[in-house]
MMTF fields as JSON, N, C-alpha, C and O atoms, coordinates in Angstrom:
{
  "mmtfVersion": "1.0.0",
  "mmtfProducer": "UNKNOWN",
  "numBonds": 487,
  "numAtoms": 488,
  "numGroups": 122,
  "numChains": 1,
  "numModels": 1,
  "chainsPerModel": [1],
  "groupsPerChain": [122],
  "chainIdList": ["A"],
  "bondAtomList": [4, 2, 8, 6, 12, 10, 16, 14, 20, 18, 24, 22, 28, 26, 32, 30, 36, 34, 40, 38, 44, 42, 48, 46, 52, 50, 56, 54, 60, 58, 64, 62, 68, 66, 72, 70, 76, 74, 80, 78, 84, 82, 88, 86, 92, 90, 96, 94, 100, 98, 104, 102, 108, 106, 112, 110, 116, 114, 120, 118, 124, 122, 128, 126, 132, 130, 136, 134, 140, 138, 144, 142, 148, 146, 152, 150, 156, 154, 160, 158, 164, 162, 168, 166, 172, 170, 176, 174, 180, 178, 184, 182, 188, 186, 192, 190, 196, 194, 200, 198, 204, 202, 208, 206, 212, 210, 216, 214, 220, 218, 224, 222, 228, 226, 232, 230, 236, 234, 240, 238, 244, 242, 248, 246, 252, 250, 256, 254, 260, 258, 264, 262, 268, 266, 272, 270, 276, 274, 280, 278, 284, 282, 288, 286, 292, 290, 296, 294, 300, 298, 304, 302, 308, 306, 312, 310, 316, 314, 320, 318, 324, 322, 328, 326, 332, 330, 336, 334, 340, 338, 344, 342, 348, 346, 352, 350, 356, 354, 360, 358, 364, 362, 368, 366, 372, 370, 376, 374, 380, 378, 384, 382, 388, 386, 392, 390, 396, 394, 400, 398, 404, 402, 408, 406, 412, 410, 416, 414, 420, 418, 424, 422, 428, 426, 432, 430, 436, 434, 440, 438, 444, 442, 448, 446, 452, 450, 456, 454, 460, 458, 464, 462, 468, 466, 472, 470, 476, 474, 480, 478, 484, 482],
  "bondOrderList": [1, 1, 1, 1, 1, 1, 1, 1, 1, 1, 1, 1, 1, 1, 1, 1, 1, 1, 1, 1, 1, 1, 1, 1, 1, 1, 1, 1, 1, 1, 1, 1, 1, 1, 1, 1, 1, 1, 1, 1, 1, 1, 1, 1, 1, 1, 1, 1, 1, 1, 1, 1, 1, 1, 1, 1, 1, 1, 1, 1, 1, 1, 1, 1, 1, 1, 1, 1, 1, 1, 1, 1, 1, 1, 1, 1, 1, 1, 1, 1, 1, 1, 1, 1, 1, 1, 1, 1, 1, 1, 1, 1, 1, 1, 1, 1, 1, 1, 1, 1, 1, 1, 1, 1, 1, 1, 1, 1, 1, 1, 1, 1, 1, 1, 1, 1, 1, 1, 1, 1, 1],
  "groupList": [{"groupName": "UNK", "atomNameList": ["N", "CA", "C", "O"], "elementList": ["N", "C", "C", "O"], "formalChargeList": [0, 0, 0, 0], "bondAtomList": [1, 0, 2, 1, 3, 2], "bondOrderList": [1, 1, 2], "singleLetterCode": "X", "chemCompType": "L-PEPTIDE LINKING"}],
  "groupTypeList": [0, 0, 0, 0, 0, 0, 0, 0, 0, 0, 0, 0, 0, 0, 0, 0, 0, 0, 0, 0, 0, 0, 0, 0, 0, 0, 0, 0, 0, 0, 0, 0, 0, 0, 0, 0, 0, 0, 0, 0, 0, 0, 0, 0, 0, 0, 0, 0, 0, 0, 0, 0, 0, 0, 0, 0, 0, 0, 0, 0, 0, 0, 0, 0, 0, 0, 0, 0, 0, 0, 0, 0, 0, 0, 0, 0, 0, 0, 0, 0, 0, 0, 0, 0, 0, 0, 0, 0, 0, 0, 0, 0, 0, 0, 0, 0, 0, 0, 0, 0, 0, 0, 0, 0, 0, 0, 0, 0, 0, 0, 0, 0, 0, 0, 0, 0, 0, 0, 0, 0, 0, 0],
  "groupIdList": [1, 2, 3, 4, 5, 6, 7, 8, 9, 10, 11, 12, 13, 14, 15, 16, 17, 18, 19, 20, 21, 22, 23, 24, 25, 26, 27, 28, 29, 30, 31, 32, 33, 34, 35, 36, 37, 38, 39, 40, 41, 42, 43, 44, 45, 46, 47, 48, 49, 50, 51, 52, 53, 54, 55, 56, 57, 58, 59, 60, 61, 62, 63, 64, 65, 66, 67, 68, 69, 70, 71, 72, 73, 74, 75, 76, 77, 78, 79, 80, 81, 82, 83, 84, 85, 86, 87, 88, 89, 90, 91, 92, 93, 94, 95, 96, 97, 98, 99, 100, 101, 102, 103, 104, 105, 106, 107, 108, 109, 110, 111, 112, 113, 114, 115, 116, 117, 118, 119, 120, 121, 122],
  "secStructList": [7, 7, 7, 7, 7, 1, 7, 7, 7, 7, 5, 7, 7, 7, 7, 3, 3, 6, 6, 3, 3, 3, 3, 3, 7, 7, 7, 5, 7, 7, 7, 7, 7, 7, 1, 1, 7, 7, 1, 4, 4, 4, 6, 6, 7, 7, 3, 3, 3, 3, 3, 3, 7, 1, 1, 1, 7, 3, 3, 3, 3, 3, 3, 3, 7, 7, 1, 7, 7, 3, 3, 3, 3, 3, 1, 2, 2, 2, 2, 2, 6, 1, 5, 7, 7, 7, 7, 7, 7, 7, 7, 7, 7, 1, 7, 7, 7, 6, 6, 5, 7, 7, 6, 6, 7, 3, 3, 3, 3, 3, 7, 7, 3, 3, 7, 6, 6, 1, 7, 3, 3, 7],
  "xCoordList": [7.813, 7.76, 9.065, 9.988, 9.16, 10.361, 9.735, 8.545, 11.054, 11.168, 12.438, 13.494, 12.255, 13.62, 14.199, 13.468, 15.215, 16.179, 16.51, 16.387, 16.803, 17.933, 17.056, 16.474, 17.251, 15.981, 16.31, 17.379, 15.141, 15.355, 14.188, 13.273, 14.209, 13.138, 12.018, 12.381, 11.44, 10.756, 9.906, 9.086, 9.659, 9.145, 8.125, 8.303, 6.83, 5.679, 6.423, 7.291, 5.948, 5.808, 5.529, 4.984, 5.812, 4.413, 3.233, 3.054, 2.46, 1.232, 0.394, 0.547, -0.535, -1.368, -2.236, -2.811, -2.033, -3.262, -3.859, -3.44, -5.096, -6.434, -6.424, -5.881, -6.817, -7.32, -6.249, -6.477, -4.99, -3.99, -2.389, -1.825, -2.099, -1.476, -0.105, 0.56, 0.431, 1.442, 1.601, 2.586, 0.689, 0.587, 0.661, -0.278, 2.596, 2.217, 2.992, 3.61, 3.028, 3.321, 3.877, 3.266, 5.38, 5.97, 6.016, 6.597, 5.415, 5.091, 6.406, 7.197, 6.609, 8.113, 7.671, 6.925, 8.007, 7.843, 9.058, 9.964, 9.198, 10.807, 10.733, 9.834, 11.373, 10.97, 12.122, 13.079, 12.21, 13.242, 13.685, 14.85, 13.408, 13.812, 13.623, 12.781, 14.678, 14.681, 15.255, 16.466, 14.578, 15.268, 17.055, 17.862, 17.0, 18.378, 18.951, 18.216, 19.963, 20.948, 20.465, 20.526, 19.979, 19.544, 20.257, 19.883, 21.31, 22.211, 23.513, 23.901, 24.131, 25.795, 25.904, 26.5, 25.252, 24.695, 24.583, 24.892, 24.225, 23.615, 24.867, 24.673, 26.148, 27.105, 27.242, 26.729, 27.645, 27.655, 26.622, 26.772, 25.602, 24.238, 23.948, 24.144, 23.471, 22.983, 21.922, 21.531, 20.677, 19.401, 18.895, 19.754, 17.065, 17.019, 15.392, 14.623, 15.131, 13.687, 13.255, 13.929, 12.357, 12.086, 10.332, 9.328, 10.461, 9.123, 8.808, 9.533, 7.377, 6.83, 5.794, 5.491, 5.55, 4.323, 3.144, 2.987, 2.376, 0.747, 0.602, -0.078, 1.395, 1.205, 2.222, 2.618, 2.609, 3.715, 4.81, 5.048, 5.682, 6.4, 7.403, 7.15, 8.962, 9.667, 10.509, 11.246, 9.944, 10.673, 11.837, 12.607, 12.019, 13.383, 13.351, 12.427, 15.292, 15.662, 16.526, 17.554, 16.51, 17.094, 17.605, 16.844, 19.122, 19.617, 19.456, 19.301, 19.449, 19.12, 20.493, 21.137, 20.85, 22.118, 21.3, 21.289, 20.711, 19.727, 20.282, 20.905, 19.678, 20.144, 21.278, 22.155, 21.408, 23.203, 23.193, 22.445, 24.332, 25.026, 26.459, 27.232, 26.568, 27.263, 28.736, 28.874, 29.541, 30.627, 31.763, 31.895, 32.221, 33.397, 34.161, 34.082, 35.53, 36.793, 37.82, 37.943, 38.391, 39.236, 40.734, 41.377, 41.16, 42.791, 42.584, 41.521, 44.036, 44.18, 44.375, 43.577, 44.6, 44.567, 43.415, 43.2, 42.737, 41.116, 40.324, 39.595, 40.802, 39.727, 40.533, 39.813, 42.137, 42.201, 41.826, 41.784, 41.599, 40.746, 39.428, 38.818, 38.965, 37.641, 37.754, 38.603, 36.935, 37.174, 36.18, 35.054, 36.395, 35.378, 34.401, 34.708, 33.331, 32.798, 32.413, 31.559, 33.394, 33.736, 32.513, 32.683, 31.553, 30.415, 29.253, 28.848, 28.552, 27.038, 26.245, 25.272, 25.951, 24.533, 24.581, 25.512, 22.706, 21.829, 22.166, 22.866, 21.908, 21.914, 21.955, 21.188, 22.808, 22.521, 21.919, 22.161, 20.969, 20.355, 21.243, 21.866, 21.525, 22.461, 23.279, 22.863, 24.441, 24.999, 25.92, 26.734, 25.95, 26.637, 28.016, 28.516, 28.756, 29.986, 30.756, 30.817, 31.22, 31.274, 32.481, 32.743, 32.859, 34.067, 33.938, 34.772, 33.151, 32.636, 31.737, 30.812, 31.93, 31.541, 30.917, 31.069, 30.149, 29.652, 29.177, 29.229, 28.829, 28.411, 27.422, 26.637, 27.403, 26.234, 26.314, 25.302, 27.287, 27.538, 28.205, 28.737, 28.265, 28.735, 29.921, 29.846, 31.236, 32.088, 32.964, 33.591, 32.826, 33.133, 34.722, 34.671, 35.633, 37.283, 37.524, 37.485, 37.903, 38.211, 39.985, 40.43, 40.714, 41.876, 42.534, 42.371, 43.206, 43.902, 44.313, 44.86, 44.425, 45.192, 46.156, 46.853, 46.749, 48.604, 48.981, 48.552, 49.964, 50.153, 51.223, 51.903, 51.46, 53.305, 54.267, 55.146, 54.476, 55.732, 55.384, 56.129, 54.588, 54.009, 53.046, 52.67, 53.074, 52.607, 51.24, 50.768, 50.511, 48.713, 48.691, 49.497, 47.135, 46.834, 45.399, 44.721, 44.842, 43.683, 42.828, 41.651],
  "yCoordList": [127.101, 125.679, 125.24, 126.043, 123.866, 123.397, 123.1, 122.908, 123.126, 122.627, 123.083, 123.084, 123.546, 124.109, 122.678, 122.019, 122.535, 121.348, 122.839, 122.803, 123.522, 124.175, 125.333, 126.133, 125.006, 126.069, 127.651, 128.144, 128.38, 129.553, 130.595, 129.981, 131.344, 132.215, 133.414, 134.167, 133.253, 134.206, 135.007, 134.425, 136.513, 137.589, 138.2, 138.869, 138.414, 139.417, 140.875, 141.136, 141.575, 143.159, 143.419, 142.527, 144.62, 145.301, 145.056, 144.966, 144.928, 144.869, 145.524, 145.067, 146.551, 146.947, 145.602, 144.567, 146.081, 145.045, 145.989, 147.037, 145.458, 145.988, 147.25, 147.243, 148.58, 149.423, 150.448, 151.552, 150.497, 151.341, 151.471, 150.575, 153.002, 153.313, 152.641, 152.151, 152.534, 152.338, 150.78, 150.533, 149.789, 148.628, 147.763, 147.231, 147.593, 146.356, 145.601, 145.737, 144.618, 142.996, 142.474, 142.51, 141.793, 141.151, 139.742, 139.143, 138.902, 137.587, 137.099, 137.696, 135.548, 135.449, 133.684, 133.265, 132.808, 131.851, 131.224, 131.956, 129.693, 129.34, 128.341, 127.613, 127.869, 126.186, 125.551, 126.265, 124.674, 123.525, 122.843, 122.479, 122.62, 121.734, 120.187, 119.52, 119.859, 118.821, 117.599, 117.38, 116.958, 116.254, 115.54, 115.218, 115.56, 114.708, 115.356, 116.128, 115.146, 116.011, 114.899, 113.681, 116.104, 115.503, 115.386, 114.719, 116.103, 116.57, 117.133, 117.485, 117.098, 117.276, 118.537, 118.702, 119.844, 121.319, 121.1, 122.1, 120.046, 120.442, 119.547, 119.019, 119.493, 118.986, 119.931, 121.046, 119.726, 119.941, 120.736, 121.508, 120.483, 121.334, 120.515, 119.309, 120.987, 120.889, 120.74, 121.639, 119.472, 118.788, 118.962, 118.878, 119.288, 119.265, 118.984, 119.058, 118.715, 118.357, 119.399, 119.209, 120.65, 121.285, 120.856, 120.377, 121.098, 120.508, 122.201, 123.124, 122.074, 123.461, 122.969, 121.848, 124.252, 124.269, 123.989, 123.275, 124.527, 124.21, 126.15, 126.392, 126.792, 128.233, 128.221, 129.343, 127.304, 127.03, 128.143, 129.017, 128.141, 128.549, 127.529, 126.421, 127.867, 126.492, 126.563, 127.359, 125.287, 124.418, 124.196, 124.649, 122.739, 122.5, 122.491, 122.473, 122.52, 121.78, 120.541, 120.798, 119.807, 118.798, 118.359, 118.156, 118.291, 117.828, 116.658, 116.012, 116.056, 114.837, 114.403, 115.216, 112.915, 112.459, 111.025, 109.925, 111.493, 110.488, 110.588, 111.478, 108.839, 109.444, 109.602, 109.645, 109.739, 109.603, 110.702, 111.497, 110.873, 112.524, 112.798, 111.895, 113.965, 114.465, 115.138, 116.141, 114.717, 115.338, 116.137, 115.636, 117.198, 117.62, 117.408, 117.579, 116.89, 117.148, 118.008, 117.557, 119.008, 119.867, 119.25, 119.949, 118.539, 117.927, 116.844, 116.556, 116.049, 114.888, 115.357, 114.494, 115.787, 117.065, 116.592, 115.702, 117.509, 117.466, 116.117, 115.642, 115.5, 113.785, 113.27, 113.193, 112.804, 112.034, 112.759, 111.935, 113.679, 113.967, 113.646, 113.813, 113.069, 112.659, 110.884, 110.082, 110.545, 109.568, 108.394, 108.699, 106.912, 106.167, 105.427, 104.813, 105.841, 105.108, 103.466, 102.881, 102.788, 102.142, 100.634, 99.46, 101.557, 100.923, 100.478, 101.311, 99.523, 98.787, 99.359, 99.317, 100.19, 100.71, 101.169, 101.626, 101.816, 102.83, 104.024, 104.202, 105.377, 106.076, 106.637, 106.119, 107.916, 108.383, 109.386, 109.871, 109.959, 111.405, 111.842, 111.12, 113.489, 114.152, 115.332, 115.932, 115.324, 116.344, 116.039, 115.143, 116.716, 115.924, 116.027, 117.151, 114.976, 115.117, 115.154, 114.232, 116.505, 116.225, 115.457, 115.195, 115.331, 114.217, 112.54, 111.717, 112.423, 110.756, 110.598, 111.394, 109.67, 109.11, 108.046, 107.619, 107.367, 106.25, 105.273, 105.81, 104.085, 103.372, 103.971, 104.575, 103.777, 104.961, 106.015, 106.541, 107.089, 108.629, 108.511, 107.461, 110.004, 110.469, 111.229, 112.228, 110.851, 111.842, 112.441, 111.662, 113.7, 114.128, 114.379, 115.608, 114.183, 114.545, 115.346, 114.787, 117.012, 117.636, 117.594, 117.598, 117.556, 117.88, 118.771, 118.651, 119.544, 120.265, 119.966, 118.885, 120.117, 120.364, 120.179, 121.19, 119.169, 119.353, 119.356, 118.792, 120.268, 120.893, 120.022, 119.397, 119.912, 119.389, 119.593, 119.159, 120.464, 120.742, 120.377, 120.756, 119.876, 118.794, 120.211, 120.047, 121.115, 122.524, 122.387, 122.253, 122.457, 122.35, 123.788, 124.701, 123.715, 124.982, 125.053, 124.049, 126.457, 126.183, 125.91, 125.636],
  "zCoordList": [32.937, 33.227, 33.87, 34.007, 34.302, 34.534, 36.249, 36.5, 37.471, 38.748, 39.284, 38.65, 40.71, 41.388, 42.431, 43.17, 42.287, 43.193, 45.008, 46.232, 44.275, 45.611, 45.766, 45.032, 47.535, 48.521, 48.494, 48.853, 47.981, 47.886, 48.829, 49.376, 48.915, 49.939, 48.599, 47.695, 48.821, 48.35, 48.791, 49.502, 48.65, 49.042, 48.852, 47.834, 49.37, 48.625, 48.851, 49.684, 48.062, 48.404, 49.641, 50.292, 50.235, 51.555, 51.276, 50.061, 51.812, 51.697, 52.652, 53.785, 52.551, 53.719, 54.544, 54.209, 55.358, 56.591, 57.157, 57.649, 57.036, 57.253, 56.826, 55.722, 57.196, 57.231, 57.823, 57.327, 58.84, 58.827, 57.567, 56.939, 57.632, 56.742, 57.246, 56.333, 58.529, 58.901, 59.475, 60.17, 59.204, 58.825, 57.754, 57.162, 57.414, 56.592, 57.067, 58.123, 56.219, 56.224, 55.131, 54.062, 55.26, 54.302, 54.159, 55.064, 52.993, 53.121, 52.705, 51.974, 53.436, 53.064, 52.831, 53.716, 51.901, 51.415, 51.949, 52.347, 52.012, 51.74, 51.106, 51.528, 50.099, 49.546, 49.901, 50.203, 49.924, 51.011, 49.339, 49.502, 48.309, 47.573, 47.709, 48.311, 46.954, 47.17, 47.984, 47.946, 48.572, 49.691, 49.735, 50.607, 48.436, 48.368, 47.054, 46.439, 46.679, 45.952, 44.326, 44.163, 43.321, 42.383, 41.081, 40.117, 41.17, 40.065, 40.561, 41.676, 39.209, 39.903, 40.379, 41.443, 39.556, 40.107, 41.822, 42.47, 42.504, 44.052, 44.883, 45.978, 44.152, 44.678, 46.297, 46.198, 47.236, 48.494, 49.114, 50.061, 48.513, 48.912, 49.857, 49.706, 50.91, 52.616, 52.322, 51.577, 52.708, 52.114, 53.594, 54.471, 54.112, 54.901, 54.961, 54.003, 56.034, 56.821, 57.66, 58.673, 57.921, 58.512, 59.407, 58.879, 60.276, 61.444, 61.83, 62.2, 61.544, 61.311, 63.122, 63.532, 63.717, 64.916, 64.314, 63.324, 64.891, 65.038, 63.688, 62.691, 64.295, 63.814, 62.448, 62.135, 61.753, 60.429, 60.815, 59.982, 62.411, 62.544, 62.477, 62.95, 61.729, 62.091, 63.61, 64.191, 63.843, 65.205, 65.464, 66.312, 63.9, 64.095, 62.505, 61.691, 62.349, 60.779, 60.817, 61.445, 60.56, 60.732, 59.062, 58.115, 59.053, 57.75, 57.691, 58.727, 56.434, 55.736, 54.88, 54.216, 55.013, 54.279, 53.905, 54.456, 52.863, 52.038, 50.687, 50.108, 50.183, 48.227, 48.068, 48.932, 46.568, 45.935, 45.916, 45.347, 46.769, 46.392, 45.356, 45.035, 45.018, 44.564, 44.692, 45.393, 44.182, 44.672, 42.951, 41.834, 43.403, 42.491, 42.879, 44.095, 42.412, 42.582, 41.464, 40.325, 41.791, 40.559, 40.823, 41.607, 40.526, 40.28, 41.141, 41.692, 41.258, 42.153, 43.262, 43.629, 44.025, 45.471, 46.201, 47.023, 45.609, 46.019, 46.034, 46.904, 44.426, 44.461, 45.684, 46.679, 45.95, 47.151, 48.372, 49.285, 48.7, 50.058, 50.335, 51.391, 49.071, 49.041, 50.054, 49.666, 51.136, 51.461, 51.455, 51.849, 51.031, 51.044, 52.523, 53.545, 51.994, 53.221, 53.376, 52.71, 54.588, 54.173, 55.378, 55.705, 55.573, 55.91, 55.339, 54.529, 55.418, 54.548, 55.007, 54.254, 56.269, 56.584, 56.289, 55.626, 56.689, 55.897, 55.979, 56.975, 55.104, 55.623, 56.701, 57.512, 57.275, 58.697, 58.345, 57.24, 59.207, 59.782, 60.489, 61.268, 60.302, 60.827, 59.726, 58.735, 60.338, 59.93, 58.833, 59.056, 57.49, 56.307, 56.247, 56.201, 56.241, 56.032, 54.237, 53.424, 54.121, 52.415, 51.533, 50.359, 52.441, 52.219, 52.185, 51.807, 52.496, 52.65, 51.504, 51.346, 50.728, 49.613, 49.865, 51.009, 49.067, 50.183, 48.516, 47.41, 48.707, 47.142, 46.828, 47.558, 45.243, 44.304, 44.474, 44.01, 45.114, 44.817, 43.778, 43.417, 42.951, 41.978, 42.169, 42.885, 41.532, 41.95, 40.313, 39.595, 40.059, 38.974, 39.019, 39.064, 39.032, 38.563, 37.742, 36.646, 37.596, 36.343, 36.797, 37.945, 35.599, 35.78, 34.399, 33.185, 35.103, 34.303, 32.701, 32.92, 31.462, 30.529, 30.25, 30.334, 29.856, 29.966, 28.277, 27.27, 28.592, 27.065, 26.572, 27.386, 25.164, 25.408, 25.518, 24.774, 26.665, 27.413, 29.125, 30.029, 29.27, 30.028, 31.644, 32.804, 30.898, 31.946, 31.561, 30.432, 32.993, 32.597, 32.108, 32.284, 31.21, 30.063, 30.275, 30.493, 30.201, 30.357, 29.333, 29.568]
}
């Protein structure tokens, strides 16, 4: 039971087709997930839209910067490189920038340990 967030590929065995020995065929699945980052786990995960042909070959992929995303930061280093976005529109389509934060993202801060001799500890 349960549900997968992050796109993975999956594989059949060989399989004979039709009636020759030196005919097979490997089935290859892909699941795309989920459109937008659902948990802190899919922090800088690349979300996407794929446009399949007439023959469910894919065409194009086109990333998606939809929904509250996720971000880690490990020390103060890292959180101030994080930058606010400091615009009211909607979402863009396109290419994700993981540094831009935008209202209603999540941004987690871990920081170090400091012992008392003031040296972080793990």
């Amino acid at each position: 039971s349960g549900h997968f967030h992050k796109p993975h590929l999956v594989q059949s065995p060989k399989t004979r087709e039709h009636s020759s020995d030196d005919d097979t065929v490997t089935t290859t699945i892909e699941y795309l997930g989920s459109p937008y980052q659902v948990s802190l786990a899919e922090a800088e995960q690349e979300k996407q839209l794929v446009l399949l042909d007439a023959d469910w070959k894919c065409e194009k992929r086109i990333r998606l910067n939809i929904g509250r995303r996720h971000f880690k930061a490990y020390g103060v280093d890292e959180f101030l490189q994080l930058q606010l976005e400091h615009s009211s529109s909607l979402p863009q389509m396109g290419p994700v920038d993981h540094t831009i934060v935008k209202r209603g993202d999540r941004v987690v801060l871990t920081v170090p340990k400091q012992g008392r001799d003031g040296n972080a500890s793990e």
